[in-house]
N, C-alpha and C positions, 0 to 999 in steps of 0.2 A: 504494500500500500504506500501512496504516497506519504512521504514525511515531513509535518507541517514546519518544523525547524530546520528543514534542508533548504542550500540556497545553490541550482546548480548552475552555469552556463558552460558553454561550448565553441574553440573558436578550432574547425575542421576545416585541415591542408589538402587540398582536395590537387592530383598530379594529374595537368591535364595531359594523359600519355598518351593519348590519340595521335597529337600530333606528333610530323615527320622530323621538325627539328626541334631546338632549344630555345626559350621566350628571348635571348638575344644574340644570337649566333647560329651557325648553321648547323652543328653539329650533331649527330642523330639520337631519336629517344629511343633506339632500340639497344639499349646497355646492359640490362638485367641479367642476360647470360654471358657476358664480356668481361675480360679478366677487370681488372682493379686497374684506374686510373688510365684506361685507353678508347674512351668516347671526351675526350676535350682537346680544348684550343686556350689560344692565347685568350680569346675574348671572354670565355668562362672559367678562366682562371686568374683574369685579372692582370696581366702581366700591362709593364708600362706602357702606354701608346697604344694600348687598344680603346676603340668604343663599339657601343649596343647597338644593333639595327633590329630592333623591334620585329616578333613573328607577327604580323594582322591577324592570321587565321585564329590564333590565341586570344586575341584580342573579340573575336568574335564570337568565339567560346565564351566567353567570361559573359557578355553579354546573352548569350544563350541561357547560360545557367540564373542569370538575376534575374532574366526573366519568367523561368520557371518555377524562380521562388518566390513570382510575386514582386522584387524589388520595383523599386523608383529607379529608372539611369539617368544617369547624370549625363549632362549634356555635354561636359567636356571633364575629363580628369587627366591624371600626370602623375609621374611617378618619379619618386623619393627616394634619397639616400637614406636610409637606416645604420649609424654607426655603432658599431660594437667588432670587437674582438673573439672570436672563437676558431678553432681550429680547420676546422670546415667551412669554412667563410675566407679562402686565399685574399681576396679583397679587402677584405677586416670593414668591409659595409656591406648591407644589403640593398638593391634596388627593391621598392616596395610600392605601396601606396600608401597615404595615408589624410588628409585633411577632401580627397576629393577619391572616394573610390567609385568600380564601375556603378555600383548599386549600393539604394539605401532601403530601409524599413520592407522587408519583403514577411515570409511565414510559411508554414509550414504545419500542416493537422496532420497530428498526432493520436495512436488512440490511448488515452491517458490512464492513471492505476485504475479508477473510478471504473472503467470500458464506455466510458465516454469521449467522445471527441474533445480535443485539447487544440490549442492554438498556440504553437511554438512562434513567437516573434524573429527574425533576422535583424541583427542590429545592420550589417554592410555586407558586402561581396565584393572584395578588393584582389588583387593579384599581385605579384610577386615573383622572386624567382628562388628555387632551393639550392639551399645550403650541399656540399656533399656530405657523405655518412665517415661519422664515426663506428669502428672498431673496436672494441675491448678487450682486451685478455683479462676475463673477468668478469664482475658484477663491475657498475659503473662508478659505486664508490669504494671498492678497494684494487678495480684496477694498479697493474705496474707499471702499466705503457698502454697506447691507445695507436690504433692505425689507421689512414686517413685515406678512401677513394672519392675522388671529384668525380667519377661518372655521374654522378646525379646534378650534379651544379649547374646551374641555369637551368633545370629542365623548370618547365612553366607551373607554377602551381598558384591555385585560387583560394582563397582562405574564406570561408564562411565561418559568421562571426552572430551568435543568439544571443539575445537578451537570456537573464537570468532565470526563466520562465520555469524550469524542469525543476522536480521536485524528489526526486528519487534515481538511482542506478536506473532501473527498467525504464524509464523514460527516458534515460537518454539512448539506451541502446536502441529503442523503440526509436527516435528521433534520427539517429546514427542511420539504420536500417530504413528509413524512407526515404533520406538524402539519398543513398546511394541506390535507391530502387532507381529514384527521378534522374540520376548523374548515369544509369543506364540507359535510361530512355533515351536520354539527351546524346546517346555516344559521344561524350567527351573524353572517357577513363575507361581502364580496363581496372577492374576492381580485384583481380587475382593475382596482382603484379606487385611484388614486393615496393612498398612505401606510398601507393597507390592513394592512399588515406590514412594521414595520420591526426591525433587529435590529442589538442590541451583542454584538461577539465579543470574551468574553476570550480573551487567549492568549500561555501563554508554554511558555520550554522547563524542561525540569526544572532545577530549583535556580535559575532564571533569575525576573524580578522580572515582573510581571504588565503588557499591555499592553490597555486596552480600546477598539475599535474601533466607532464611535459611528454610530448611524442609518444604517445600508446597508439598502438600499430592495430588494434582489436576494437570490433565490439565488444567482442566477448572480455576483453581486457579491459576496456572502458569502465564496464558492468562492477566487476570485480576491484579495478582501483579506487572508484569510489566507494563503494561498498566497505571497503578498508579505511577510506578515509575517512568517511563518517565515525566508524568505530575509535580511531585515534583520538579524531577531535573531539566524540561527547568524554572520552576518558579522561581527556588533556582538562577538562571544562569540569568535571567532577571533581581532580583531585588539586585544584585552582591553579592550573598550570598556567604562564600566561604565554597565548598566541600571538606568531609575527608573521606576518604576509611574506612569502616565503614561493619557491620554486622547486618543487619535488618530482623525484623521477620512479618510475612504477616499477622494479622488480618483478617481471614475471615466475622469475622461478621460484623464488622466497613468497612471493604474492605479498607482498610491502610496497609503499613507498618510504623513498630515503630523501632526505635534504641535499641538492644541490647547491642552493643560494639565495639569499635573501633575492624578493620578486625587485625586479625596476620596474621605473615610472616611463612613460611616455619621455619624458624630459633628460633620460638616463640618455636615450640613444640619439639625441641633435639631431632629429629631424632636419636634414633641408632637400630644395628641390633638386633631380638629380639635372647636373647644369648639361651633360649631354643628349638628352633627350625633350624633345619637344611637347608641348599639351597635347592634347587628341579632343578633336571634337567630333565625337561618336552618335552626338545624337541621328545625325542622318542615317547612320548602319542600322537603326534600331527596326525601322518598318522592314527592311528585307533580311536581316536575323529575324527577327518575329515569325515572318511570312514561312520563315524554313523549320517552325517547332513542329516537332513529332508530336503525337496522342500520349500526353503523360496518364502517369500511372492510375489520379483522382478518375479521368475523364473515360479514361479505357476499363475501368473498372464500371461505372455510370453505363457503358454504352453495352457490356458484357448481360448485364442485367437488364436491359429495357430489351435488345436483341435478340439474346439466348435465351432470356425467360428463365437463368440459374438466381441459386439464393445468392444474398450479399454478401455472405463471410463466403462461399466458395469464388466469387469474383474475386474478393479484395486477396484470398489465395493463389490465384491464378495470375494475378495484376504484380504479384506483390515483384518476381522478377521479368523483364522482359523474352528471355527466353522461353520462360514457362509460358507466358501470355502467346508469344505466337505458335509453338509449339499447340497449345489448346485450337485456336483458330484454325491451323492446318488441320485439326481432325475433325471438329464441329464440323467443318463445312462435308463430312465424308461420312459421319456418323450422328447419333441423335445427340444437341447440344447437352440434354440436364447429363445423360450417362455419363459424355462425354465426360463434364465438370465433375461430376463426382467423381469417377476412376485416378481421373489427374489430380486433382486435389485432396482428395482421402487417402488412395493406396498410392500411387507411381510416385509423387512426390515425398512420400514417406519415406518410401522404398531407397528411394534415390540420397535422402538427408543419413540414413540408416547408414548407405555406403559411404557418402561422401563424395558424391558422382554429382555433375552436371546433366539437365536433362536431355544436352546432346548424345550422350551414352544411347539413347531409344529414340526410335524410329517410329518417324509418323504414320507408315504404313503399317508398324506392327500394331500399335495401337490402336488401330482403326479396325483389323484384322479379329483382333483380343476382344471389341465393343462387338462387331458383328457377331461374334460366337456366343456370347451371351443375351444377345437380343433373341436368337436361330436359337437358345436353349442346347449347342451345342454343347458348350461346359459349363459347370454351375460356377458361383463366383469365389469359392473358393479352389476351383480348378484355373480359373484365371489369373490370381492371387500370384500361384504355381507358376504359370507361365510367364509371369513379369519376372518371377523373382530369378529363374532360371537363365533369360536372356542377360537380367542387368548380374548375373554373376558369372556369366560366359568370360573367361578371360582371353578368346583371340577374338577375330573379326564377329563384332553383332549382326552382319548381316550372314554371318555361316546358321545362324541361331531362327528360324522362324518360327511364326507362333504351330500352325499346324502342325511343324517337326516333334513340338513339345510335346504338343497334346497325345501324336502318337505315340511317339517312345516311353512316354514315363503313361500311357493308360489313363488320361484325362480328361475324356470324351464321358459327358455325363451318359449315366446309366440306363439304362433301358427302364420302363416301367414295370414290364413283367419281374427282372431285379431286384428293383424297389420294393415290390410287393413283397417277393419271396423273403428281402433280406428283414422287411419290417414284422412278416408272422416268426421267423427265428426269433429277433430281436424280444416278440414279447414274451416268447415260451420261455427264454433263455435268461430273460430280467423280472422274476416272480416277484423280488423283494420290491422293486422300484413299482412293480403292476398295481401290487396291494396298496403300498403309499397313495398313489396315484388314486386308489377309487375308493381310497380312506379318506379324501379331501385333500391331499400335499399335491396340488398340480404340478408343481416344481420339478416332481418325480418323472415325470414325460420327458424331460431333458435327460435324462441319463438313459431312456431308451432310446430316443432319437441317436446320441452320440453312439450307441452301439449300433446304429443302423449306419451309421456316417462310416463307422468303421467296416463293417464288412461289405459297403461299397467302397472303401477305399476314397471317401471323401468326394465321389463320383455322381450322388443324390442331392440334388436340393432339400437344401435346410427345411426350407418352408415345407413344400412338399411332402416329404419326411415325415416332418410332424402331423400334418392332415393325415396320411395313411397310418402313423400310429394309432390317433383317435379313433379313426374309424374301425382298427383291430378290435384295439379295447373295447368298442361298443358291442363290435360283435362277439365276440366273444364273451364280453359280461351277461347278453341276451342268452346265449349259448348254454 
C-alpha cells in the first residue's frame, strides 16, 4: 500500500540507442558488444580543438518522447555546460540542458497502490549526452582501483524528470514500466541493451532531508533500493539520528545502499551556456514530429476494447509491450478476437515470463493453428497448454516444432466420446469413497472423480464435459 510519509520522485536517463551515431559526433551506437574504449573520437572525448555538431535526428526524438508524455515544447532551447569532475567525464563538463529544456509539465497515469488510476506529473524532458562507464574491482565503496571505457560517451540520452508524486517502491516501478512501454512505442531505445535506462531515486520521509539514489540499472532494483531506503530512514528517524541530503549508491549484491557524497546544489556545477553551440528553434519540427507519432500504449489499448470487444485488464495486458500488442493483432485478424486475448494474455505470456523469453520465440501461425484446435474441439485446453509449452521449450529451430506434430507425438488429440464415457463408469466404480461423499451432500467430492477421469484419459477429456458425464453416472446409477 501506499505510504503516507513517503516522499518519492524520479529523474530517468532514458539512451536514445536507436540512433546510428552519437548526440555530437559521428561515431556509432552500436558498442555494446565492442571491446572497451574503441567506439570514440577526438570529439567524444574531449580532446583540445575539437567541437559538437549536433545529431537532429536526436533532437527529434527528444521531441517525440515530450510529446508523448504530454509535455509543453519549448519553442526554442540550448544547451549547457555542466561542470564537474569525475572520471568518466574526459571533458571534466557535461553538455546538458538546463534553464530551457525540450519539454515542460507533461504526465503520465499510472495504476496506483489504491488500483486506481494515479496521475504521475513530469516536471521536464531535457537531453544531454552520457558520461562513459565506470568499472570496479569491487563493491563501489571498497573498490582498489576502478577502470574507465568511453564507448558510451556522447551517446544521446534524455532525462525525464517527475515531480514528487509517487508514494511507495511499487509505484515507481509501476511508473518505470509504463515509460518504457510508451519509449517502445515510440522506437526510440532498445530497452534490453545494457545502460539503456538508468535511474536516480529521490526519497525521503516527510519533514525528513532528501536522499538520492544514483544509476540503478533495474526496475526490479529501483523497487528494492527504495524499499531499503525507507527502512534506513524511518530507523535513522527513531533512534534521532540526524539526516543530511546526501548521494547514495545501490549495492545490488548486499541489496544496500552506501554513501557516496554529500548531494550538490544546482549552483555546485556553474551552469553556463555551452558557447559552441547554437539555440535551436524547434518549434517548427513540432507539427511534423507530431504528425509521425505511433498509436501509444493508453490509445491502443482504448481501440483493442471498442474493436475486439476483449475485457480491459486483458487489453491493458496485451498493450502493456509493443510486441505483444502486435503479435495479438496478427492472430485476431486469423482467429476469434476474445480467445485470441485470453490465450495471449492468460497462458503464452505467462508461459513466456516463466522462461524469460520474448514473444518472438512463437509464431503467429502456430498460434493461430493452437486457437483453431480448440475452437474444432480438437484438443481440450489443457492439451493446448501442452502444446505451447512444448514448442517454447524446443531448444533448436521453433519452426522444426509445429502445433499438429505435438498433438500427434505426445497423444493430445482430445478423446473420443465413447472414451469418455467408458473412462467416466470406471472412474465411479473405482472412486466409492468420493461417490458416497458426493451423495452424502460434499459436492466437492465430484472433483476427485473427475480428476480420475482426467487421468485415465491422459488429460485428453474436457474438464467440463467430464464432469457432466460424471453427474449423469451418478444419477444413474443412484436410480439403479
Amino acid at each position: 500500500m501506499a505510504e503516507k510519509d513517503v516522499i518519492i520522485g524520479l529523474e530517468v536517463h532514458v539512451q536514445l540507442n536507436k540512433l546510428n551515431s552519437k548526440l555530437f559526433c559521428g561515431c556509432s551506437t552500436k558498442y555494446h558488444d565492442a571491446p572497451p574504449n574503441t567506439h570514440t573520437c577526438p570529439v567524444c572525448l574531449g580532446l583540445p580543438g575539437t567541437l559538437p555538431v549536433l545529431n537532429r535526428r536526436a533532437v527529434e526524438y527528444a521531441i517525440r518522447v515530450a510529446l508523448a508524455l504530454k509535455c509543453d515544447i519549448q519553442g526554442e532551447t540550448l544547451f549547457y555546460r555542466k561542470n564537474y569532475y569525475y572520471p568518466d567525464l574526459p571533458k571534466a563538463f557535461q553538455i546538458t540542458q538546463y534553464d530551457f529544456p525540450v519539454g515542460l509539465g507533461g504526465k503520465i497515469l499510472i495504476k496506483g497502490e489504491d488500483g486506481e488510476e494515479k496521475t504521475i506529473r513530469i516536471t521536464r524532458v531535457h537531453m544531454e549526452e552520457d558520461p562513459g562507464r565506470l568499472v570496479h574491482a569491487g563493491t563501489i565503496d571498497r573498490a582498489k582501483y576502478s577502470m574507465v571505457d568511453y564507448n558510451r560517451c556522447g551517446m544521446s540520452l534524455l532525462e525525464v524528470v517527475t515531480e514528487p508524486d509517487l508514494r511507495s517502491p511499487k509505484e515507481a516501478r509501476s511508473f518505470l514500466d509504463k515509460l518504457r512501454n510508451i519509449l517502445e512505442y515510440l522506437d526510440v531505445f532498445d530497452g534490453d541493451l545494457e545502460g539503456a535506462m538508468r535511474i536516480d531515486s529521490n526519497i525521503s520521509l516527510v519533514g525528513g532531508e532528501r536522499a538520492e539514489v544514483k544509476n540503478i540499472s533495474s526496475h526490479k532494483g529501483v523497487e528494492k533500493a527504495l524499499a531499503y531506503e525507507i527502512t534506513r530512514q524511518r530507523s535513522a528517524r527513531r533512534r534521532g539520528v540526524a539526516q543530511v541530503q546526501e548521494t547514495r549508491h545501490y549495492d545490488e549484491l548486499r541489496g544496500i545502499t552506501v554513501t557516496i557524497r554529500t548531494k550538490e546544489e544546482a549552483h555546485d556545477y556553474r551552469y553556463f551556456p555551452e558557447p559552441d553551440l547554437v539555440p535551436m528553434r524547434i518549434a517548427d519540427w513540432v507539427p511534423r514530429v507530431e504528425a509521425e507519432l505511433p498509436e501509444l500504449p493508453d490509445a491502443k489499448r482504448e481501440r483493442f476494447v471498442s474493436d475486439y470487444a476483449i475485457a480491459d485488464d486483458h487489453a491493458k495486458s496485451l498493450t502493456s509491450e509493443i510486441r505483444v500488442a502486435n503479435f495479438y493483432e496478427d492472430v485476431a485478424k486469423r482467429a476469434t478476437p476474445r480467445l485470441t486475448a485470453v490465450w495471449i494474455a492468460d497462458v503464452l505470456k505467462g508461459e513466456l515470463n516463466y522462461r524469460d523469453v520474448t514473444i518472438d520465440r512463437f509464431r503467429v501461425d502456430d498460434m493461430v493453428e493452437i486457437l483453431d484446435m480448440i475452437e474444432k474441439g480438437t484438443i481440450t485446453e489443457k492439451g493446448a497448454v501442452e502444446v505451447i509449452r512444448t514448442i517454447l521449450d524446443h531448444l533448436g529451430d521453433p519452426s522444426e516444432v509445429d502445433p499438429a506434430g505435438v498433438v500427434e507425438a505426445k497423444g493430445l488429440a482430445r478423446a473420443e466420446d465413447d472414451a469418455v464415457k467408458e473412462a467416466v463408469r470406471a472412474a465411479v466404480k473405482e472412486c466409492s469413497q468420493a461417490v458416497a461423499d458426493y451423495r452424502s451432500g460434499n459436492e466437492k467430492a465430484i472433483n476427485f472423480i473427475v480428476g480420475m477421469v482426467m487421468k485415465k484419459t491422459r488429460g485428453r477429456a474436457d474438464p467440463g464435459e467430464a464432469n457432466r458425464l460424471v453427474k449423469e453416472e451418478l444419477e444413474r446409477t443412484g436410480r439403479a
